[in-house]
mmJSON file of the N, C-alpha and C atoms, coordinates in Angstrom:
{"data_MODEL":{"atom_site":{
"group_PDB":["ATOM","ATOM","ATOM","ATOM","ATOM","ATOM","ATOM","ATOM","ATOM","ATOM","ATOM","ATOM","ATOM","ATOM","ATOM","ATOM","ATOM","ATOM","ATOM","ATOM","ATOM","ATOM","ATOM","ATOM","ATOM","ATOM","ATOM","ATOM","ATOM","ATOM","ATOM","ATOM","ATOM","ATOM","ATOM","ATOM","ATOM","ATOM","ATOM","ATOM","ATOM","ATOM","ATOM","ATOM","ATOM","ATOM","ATOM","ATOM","ATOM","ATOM","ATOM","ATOM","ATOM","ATOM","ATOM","ATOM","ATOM","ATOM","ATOM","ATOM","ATOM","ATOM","ATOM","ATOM","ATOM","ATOM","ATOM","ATOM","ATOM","ATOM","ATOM","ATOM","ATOM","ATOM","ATOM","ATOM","ATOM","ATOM","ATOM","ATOM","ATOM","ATOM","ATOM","ATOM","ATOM","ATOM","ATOM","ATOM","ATOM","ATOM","ATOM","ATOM","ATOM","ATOM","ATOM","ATOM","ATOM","ATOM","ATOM","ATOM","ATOM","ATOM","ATOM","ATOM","ATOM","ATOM","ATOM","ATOM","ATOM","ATOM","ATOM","ATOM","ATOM","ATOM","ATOM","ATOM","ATOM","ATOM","ATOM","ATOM","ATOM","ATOM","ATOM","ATOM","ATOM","ATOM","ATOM","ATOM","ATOM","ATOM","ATOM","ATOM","ATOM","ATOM","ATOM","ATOM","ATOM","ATOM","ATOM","ATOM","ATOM","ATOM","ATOM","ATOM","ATOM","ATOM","ATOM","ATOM","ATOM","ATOM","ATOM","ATOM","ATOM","ATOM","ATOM","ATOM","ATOM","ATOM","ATOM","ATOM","ATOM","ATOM","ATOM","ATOM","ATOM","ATOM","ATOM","ATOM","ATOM","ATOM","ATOM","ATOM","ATOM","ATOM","ATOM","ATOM","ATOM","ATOM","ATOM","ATOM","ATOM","ATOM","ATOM","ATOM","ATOM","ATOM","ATOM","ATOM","ATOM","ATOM","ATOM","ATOM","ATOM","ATOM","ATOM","ATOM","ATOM","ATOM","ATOM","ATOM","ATOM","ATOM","ATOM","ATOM","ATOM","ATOM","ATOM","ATOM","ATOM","ATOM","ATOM","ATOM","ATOM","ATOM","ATOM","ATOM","ATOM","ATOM","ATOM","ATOM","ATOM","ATOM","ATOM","ATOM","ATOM"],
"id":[1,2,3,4,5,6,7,8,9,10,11,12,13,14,15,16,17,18,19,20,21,22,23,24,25,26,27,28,29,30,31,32,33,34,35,36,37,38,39,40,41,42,43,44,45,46,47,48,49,50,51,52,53,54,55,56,57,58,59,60,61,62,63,64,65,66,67,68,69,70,71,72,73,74,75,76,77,78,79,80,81,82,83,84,85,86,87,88,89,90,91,92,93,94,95,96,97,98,99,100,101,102,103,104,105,106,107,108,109,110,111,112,113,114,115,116,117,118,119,120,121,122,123,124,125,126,127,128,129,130,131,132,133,134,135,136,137,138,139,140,141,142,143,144,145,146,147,148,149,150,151,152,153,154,155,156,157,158,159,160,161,162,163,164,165,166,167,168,169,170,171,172,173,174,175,176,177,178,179,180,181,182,183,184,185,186,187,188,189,190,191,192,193,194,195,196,197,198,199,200,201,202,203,204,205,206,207,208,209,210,211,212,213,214,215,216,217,218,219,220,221,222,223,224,225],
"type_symbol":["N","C","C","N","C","C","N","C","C","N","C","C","N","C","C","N","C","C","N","C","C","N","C","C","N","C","C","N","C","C","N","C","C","N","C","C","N","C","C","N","C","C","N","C","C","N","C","C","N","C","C","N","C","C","N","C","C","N","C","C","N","C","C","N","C","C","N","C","C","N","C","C","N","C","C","N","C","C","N","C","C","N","C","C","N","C","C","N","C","C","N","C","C","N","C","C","N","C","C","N","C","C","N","C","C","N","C","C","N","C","C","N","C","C","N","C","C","N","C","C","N","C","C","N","C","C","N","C","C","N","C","C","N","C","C","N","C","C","N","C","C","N","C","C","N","C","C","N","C","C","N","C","C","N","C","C","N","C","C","N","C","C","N","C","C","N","C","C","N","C","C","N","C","C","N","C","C","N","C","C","N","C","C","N","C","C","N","C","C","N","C","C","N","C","C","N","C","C","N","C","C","N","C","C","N","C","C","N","C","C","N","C","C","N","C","C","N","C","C","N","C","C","N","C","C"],
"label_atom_id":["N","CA","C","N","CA","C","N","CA","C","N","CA","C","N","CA","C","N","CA","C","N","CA","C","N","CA","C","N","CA","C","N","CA","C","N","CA","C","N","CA","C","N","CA","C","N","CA","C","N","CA","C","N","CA","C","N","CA","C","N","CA","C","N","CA","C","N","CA","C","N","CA","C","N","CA","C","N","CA","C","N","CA","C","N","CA","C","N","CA","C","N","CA","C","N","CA","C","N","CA","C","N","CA","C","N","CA","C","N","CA","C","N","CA","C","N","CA","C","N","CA","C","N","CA","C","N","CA","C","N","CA","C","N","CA","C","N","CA","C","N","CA","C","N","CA","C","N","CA","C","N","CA","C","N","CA","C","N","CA","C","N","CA","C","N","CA","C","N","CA","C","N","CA","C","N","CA","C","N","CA","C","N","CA","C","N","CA","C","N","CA","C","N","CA","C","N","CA","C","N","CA","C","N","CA","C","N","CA","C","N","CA","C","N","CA","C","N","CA","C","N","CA","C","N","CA","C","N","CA","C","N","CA","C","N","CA","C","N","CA","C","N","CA","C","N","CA","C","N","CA","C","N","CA","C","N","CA","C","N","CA","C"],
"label_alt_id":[null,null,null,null,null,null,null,null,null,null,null,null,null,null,null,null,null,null,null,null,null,null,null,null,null,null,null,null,null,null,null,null,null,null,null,null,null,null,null,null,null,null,null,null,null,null,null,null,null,null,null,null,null,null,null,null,null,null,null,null,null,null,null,null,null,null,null,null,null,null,null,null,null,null,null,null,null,null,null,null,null,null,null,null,null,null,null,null,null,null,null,null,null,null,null,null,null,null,null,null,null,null,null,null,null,null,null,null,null,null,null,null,null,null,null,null,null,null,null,null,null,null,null,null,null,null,null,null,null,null,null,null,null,null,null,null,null,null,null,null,null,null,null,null,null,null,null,null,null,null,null,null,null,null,null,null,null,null,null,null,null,null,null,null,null,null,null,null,null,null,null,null,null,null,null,null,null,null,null,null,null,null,null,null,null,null,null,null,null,null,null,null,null,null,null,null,null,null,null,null,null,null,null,null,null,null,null,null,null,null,null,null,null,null,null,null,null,null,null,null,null,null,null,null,null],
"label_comp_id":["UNK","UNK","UNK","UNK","UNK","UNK","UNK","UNK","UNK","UNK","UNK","UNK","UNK","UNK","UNK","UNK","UNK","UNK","UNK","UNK","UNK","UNK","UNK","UNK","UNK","UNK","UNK","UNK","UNK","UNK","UNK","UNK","UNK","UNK","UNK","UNK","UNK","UNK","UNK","UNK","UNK","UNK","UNK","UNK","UNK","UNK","UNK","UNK","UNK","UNK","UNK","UNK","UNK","UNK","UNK","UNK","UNK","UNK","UNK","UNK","UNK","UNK","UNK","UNK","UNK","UNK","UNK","UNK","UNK","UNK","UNK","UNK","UNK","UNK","UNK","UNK","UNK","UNK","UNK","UNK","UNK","UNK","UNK","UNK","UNK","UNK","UNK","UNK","UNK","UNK","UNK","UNK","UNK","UNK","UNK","UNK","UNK","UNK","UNK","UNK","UNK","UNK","UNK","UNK","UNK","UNK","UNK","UNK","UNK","UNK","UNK","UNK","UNK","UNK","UNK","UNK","UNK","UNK","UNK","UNK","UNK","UNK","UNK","UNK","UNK","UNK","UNK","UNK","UNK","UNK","UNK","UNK","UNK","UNK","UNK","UNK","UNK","UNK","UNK","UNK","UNK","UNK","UNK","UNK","UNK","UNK","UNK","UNK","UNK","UNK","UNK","UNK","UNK","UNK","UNK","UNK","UNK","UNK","UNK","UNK","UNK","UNK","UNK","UNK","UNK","UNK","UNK","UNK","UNK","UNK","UNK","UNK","UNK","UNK","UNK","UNK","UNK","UNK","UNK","UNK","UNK","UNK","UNK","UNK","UNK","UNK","UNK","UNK","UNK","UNK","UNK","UNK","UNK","UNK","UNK","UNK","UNK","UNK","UNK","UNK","UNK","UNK","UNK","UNK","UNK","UNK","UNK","UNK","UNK","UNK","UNK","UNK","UNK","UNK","UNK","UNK","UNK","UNK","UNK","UNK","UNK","UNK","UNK","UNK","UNK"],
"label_asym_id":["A","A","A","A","A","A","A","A","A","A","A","A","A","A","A","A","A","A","A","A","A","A","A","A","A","A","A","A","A","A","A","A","A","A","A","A","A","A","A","A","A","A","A","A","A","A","A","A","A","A","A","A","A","A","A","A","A","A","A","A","A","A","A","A","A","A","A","A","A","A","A","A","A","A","A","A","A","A","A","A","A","A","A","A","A","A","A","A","A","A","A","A","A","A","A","A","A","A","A","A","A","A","A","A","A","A","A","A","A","A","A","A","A","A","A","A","A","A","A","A","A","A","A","A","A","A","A","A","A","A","A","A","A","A","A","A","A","A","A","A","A","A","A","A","A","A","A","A","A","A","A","A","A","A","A","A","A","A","A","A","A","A","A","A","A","A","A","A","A","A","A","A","A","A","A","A","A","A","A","A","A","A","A","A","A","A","A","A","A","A","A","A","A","A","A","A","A","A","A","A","A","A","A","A","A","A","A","A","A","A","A","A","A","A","A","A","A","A","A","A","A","A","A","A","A"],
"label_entity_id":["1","1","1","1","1","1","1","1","1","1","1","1","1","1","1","1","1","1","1","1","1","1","1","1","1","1","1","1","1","1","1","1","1","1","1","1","1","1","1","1","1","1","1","1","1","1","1","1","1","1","1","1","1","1","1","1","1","1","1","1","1","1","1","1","1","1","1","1","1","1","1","1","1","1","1","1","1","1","1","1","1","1","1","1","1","1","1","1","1","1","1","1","1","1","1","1","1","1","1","1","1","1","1","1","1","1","1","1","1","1","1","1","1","1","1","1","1","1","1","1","1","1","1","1","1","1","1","1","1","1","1","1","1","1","1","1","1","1","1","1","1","1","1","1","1","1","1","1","1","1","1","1","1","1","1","1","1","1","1","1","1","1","1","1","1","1","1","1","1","1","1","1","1","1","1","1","1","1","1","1","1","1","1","1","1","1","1","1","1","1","1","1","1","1","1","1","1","1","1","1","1","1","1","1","1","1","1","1","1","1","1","1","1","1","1","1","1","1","1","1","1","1","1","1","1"],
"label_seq_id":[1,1,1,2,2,2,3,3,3,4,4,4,5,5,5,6,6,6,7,7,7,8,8,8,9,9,9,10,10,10,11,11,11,12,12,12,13,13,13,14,14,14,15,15,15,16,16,16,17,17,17,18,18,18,19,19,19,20,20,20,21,21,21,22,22,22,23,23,23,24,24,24,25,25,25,26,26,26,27,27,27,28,28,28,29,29,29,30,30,30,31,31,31,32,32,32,33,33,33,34,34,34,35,35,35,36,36,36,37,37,37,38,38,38,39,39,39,40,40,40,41,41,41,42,42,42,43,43,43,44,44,44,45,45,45,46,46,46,47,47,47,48,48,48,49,49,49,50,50,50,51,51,51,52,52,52,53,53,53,54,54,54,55,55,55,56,56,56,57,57,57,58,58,58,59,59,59,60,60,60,61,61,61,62,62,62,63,63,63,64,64,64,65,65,65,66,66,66,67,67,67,68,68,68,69,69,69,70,70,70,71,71,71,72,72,72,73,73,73,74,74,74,75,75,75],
"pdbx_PDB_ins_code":[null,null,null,null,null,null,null,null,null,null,null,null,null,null,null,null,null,null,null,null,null,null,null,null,null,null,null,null,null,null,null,null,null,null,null,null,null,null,null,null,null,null,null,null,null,null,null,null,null,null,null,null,null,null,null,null,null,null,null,null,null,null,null,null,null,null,null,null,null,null,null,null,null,null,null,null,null,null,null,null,null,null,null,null,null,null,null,null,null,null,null,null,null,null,null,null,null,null,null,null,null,null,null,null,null,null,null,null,null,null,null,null,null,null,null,null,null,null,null,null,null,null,null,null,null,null,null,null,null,null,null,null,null,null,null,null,null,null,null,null,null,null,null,null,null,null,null,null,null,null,null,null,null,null,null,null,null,null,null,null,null,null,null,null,null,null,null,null,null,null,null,null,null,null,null,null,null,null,null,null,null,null,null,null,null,null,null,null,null,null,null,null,null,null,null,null,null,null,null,null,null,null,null,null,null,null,null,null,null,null,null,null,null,null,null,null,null,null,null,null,null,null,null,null,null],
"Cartn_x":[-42.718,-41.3,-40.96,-39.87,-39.459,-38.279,-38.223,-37.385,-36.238,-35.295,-34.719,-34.253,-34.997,-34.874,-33.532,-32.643,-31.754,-31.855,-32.119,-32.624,-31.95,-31.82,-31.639,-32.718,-33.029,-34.326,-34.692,-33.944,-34.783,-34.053,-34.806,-33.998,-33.393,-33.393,-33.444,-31.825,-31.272,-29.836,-28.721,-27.957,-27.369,-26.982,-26.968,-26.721,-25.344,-25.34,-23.924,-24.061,-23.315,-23.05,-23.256,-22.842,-23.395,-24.229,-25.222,-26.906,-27.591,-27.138,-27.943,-29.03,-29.577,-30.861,-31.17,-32.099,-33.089,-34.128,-35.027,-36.438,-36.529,-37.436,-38.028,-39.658,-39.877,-41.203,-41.516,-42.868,-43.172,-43.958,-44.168,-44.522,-44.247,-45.479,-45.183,-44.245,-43.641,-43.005,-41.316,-40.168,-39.424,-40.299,-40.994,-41.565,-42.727,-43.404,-44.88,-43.95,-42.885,-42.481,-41.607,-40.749,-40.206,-41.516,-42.713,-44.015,-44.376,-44.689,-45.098,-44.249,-43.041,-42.365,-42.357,-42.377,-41.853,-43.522,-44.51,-45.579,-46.283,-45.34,-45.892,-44.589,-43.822,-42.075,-41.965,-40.726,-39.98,-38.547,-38.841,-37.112,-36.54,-35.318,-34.49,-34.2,-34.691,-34.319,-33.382,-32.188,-30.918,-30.884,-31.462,-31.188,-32.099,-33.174,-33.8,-33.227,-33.357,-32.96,-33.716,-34.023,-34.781,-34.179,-34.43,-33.984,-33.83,-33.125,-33.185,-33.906,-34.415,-34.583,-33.267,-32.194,-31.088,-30.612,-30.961,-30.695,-32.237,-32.833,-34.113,-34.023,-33.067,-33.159,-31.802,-31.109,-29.969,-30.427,-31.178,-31.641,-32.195,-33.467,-34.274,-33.405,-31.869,-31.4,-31.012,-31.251,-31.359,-32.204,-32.213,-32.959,-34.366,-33.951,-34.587,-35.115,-34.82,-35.773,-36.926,-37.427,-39.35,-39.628,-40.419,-40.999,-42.203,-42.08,-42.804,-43.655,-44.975,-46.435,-46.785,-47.287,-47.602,-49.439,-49.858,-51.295,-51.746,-53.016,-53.056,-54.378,-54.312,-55.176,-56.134,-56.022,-57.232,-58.41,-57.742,-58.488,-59.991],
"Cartn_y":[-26.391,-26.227,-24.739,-24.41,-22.667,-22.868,-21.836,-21.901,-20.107,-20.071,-19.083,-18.663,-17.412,-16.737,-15.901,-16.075,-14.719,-13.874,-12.806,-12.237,-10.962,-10.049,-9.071,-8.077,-7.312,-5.981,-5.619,-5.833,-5.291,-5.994,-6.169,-6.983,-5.245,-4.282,-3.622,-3.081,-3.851,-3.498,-4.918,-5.082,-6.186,-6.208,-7.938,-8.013,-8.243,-7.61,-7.728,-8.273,-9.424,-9.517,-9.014,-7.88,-7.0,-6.674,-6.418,-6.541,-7.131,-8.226,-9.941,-9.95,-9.849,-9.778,-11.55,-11.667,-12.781,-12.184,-13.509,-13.17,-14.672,-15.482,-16.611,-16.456,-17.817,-17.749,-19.644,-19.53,-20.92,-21.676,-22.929,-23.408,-24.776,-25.429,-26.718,-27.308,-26.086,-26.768,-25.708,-25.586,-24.977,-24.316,-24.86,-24.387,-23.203,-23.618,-22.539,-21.768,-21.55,-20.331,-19.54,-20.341,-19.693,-18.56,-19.001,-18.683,-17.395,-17.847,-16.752,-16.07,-15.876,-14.319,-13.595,-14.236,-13.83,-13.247,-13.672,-13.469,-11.872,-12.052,-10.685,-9.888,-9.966,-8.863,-8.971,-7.903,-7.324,-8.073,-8.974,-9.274,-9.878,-10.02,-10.828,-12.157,-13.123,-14.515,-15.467,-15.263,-16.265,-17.454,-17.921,-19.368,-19.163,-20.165,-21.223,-21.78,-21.713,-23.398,-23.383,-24.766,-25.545,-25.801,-24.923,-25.244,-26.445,-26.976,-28.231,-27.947,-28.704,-28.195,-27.582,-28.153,-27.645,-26.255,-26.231,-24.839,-23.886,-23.958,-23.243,-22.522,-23.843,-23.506,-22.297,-22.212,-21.134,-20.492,-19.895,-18.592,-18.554,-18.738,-18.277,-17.66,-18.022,-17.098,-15.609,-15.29,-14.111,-13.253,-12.107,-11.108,-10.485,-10.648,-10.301,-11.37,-12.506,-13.449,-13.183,-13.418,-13.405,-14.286,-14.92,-15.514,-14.464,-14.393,-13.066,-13.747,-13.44,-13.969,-12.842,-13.606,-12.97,-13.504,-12.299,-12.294,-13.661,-14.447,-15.602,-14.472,-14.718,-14.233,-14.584,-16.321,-17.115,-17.372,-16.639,-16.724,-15.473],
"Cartn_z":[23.662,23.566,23.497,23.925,24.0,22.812,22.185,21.148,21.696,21.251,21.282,19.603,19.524,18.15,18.267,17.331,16.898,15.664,15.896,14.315,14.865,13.465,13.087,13.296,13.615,14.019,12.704,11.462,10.072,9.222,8.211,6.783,5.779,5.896,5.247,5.022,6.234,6.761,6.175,6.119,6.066,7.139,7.269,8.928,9.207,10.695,11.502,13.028,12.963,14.451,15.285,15.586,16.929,16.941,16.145,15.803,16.257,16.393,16.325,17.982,18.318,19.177,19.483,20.389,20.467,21.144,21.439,21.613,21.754,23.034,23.587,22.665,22.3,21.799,22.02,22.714,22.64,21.595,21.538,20.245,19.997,19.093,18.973,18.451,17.479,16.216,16.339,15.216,15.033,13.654,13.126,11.739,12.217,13.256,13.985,14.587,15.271,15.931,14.641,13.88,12.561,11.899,11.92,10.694,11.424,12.781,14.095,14.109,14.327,14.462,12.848,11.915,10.459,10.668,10.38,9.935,10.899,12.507,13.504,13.299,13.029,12.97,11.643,12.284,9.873,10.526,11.514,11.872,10.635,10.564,9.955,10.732,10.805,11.446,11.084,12.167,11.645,11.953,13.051,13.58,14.802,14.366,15.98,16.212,17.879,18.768,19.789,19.663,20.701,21.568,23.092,24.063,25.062,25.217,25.991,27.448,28.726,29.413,30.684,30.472,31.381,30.644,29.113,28.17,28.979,28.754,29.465,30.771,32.182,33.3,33.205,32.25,32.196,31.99,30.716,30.434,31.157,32.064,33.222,33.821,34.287,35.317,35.18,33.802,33.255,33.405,34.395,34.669,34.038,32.536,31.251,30.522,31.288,30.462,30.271,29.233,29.039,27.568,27.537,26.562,25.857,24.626,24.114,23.214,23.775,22.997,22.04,21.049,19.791,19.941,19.521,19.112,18.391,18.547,18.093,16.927,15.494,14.266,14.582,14.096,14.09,15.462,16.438,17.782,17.694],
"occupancy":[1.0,1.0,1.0,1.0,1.0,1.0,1.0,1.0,1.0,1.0,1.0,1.0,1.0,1.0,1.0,1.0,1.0,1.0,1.0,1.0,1.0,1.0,1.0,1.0,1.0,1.0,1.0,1.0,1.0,1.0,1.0,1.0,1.0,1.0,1.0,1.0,1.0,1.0,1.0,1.0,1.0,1.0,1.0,1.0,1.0,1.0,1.0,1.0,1.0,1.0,1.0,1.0,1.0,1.0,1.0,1.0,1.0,1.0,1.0,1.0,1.0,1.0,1.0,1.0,1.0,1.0,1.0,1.0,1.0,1.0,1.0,1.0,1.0,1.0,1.0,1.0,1.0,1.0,1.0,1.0,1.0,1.0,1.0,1.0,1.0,1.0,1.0,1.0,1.0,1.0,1.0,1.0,1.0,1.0,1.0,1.0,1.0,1.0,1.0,1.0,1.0,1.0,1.0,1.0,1.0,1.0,1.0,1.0,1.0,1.0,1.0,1.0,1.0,1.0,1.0,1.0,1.0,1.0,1.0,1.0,1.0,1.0,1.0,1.0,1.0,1.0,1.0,1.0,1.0,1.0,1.0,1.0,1.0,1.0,1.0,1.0,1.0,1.0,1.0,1.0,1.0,1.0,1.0,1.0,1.0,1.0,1.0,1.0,1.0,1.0,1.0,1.0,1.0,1.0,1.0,1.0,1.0,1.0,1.0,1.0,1.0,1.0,1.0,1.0,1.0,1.0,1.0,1.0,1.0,1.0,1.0,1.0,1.0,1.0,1.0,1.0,1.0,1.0,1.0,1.0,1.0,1.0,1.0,1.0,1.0,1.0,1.0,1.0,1.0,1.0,1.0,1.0,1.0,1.0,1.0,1.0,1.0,1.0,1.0,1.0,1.0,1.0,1.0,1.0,1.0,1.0,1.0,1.0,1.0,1.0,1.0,1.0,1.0,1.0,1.0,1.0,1.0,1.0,1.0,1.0,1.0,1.0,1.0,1.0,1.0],
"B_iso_or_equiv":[0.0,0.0,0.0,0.0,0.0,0.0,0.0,0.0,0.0,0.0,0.0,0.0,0.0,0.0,0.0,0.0,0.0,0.0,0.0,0.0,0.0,0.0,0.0,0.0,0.0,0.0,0.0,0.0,0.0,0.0,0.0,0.0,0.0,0.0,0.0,0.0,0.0,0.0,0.0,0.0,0.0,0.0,0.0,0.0,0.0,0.0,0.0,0.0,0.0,0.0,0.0,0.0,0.0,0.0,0.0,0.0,0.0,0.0,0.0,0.0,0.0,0.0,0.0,0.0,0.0,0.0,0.0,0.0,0.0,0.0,0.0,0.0,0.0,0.0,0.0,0.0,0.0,0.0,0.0,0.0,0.0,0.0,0.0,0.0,0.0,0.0,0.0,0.0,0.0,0.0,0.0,0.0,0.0,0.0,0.0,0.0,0.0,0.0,0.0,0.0,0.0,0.0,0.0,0.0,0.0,0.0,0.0,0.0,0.0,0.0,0.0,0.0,0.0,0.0,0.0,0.0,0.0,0.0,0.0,0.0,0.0,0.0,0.0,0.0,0.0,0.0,0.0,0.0,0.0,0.0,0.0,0.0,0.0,0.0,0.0,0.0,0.0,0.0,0.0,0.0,0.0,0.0,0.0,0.0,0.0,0.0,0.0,0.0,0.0,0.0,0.0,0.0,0.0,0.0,0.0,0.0,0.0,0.0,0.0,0.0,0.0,0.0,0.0,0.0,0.0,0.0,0.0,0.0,0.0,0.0,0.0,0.0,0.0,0.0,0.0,0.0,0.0,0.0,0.0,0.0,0.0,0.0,0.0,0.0,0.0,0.0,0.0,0.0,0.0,0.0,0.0,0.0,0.0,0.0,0.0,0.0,0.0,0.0,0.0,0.0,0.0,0.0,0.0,0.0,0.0,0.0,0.0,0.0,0.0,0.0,0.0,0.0,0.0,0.0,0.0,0.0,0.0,0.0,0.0,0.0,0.0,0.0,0.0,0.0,0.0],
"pdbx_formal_charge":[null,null,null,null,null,null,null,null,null,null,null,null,null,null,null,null,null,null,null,null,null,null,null,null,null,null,null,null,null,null,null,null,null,null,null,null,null,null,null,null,null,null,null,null,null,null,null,null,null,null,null,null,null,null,null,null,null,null,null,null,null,null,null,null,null,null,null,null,null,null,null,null,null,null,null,null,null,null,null,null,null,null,null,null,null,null,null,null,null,null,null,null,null,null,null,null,null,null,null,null,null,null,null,null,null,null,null,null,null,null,null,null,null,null,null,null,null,null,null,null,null,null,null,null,null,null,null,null,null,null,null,null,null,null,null,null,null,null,null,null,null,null,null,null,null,null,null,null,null,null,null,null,null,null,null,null,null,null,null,null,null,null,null,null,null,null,null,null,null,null,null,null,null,null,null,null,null,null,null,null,null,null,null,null,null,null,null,null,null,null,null,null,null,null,null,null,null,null,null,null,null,null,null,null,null,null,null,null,null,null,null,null,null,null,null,null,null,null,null,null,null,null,null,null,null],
"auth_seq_id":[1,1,1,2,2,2,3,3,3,4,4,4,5,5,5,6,6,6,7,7,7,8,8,8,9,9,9,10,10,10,11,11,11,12,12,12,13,13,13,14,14,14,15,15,15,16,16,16,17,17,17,18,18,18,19,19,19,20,20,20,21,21,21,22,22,22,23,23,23,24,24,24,25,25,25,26,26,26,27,27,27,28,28,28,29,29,29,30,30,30,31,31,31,32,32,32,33,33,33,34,34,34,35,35,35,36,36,36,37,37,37,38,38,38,39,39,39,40,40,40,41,41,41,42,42,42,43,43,43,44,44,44,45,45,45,46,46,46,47,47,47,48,48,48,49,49,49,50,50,50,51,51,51,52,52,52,53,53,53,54,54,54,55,55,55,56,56,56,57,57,57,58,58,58,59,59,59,60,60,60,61,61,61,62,62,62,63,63,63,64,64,64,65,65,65,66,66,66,67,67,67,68,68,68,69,69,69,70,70,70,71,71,71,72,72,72,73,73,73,74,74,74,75,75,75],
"auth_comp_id":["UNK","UNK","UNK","UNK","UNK","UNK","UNK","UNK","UNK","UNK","UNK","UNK","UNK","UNK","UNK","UNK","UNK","UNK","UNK","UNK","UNK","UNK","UNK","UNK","UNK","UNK","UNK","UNK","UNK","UNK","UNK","UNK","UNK","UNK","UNK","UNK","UNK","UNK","UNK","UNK","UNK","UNK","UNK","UNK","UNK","UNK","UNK","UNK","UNK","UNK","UNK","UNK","UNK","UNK","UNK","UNK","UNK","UNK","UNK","UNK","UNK","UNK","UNK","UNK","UNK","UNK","UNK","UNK","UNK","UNK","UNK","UNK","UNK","UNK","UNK","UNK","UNK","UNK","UNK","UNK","UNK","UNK","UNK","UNK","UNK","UNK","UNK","UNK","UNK","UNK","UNK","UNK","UNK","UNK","UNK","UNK","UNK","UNK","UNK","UNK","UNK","UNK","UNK","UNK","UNK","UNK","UNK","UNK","UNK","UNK","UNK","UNK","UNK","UNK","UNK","UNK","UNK","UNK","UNK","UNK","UNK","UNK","UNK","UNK","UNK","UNK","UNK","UNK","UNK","UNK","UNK","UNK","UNK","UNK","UNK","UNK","UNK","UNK","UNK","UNK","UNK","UNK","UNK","UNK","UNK","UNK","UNK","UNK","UNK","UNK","UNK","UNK","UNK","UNK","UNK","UNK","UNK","UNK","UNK","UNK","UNK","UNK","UNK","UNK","UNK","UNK","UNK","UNK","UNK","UNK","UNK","UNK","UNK","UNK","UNK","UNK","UNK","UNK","UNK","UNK","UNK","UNK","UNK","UNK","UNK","UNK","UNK","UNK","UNK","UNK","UNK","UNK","UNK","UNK","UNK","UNK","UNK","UNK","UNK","UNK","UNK","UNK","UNK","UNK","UNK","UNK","UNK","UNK","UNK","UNK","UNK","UNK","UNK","UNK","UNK","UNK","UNK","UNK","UNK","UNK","UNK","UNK","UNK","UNK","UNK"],
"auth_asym_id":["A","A","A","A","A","A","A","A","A","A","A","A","A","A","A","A","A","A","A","A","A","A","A","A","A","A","A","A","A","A","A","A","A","A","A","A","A","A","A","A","A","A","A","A","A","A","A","A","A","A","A","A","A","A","A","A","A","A","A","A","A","A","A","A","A","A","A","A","A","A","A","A","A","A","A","A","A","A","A","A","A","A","A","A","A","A","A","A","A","A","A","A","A","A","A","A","A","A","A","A","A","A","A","A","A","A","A","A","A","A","A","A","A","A","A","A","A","A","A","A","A","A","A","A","A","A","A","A","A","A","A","A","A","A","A","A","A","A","A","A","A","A","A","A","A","A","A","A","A","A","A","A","A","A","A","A","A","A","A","A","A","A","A","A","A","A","A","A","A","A","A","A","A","A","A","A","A","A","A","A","A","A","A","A","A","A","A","A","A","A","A","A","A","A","A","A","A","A","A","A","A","A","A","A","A","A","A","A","A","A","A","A","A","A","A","A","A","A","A","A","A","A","A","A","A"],
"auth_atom_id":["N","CA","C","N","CA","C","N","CA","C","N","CA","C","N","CA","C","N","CA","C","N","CA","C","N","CA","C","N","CA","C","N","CA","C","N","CA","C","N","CA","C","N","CA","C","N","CA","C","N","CA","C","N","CA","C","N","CA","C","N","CA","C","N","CA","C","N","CA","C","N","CA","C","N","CA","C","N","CA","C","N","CA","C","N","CA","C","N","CA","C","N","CA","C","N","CA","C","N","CA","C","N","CA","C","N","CA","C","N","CA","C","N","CA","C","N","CA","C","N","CA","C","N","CA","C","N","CA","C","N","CA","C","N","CA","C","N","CA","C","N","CA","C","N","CA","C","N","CA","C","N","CA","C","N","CA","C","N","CA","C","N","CA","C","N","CA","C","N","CA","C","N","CA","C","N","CA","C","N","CA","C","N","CA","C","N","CA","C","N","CA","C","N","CA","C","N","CA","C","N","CA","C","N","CA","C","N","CA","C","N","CA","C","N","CA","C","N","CA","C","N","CA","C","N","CA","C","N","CA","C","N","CA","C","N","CA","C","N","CA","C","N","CA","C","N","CA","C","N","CA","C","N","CA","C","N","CA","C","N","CA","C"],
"pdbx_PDB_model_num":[1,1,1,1,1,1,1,1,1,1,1,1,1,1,1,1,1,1,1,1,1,1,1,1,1,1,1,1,1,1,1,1,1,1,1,1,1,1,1,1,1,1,1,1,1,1,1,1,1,1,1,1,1,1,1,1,1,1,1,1,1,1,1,1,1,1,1,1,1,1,1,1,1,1,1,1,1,1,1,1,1,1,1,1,1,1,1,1,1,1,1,1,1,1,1,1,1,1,1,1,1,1,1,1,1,1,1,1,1,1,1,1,1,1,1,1,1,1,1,1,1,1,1,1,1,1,1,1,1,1,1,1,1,1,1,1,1,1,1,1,1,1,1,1,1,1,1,1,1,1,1,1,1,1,1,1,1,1,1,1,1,1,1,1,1,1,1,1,1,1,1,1,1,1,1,1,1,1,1,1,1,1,1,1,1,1,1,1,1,1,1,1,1,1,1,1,1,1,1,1,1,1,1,1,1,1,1,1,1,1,1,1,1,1,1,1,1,1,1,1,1,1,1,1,1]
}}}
């Protein structure tokens, strides 16, 4: 499943709207991609969503789409 992250770039800031970022990350779970970005970033994470697949085929049409892999530890 592809999840779309919105987070904040640092907790150190209070967050603002125009701040607010995402980042594509795949994953079995909403809980394994929540653990995976918190555990590799200092983001601030406001809200996952699980992309549907007609939600998926939209963002693809976005220039800048990319799904961003994080180092696997245990590998």
């Amino acid at each position: 499943m592809i999840y779309k992250v919105f987070y904040q770039p640092t907790m150190k800031i209070n967050p603002r709207r125009e701040n607010t970022q995402s980042l594509y990350v795949e994953a079995d779970s909403e809980v394994i991609a929540r653990s995976t970005v918190e555990e590799q970033t200092t983001f601030n994470i406001e809200y996952l969503e699980e992309l549907s697949p007609k939600a998926l085929e939209y963002e693809q049409q976005n220039p800048s789409f990319k799904i961003t892999e994080f180092k696997n530890e245990k590998a």
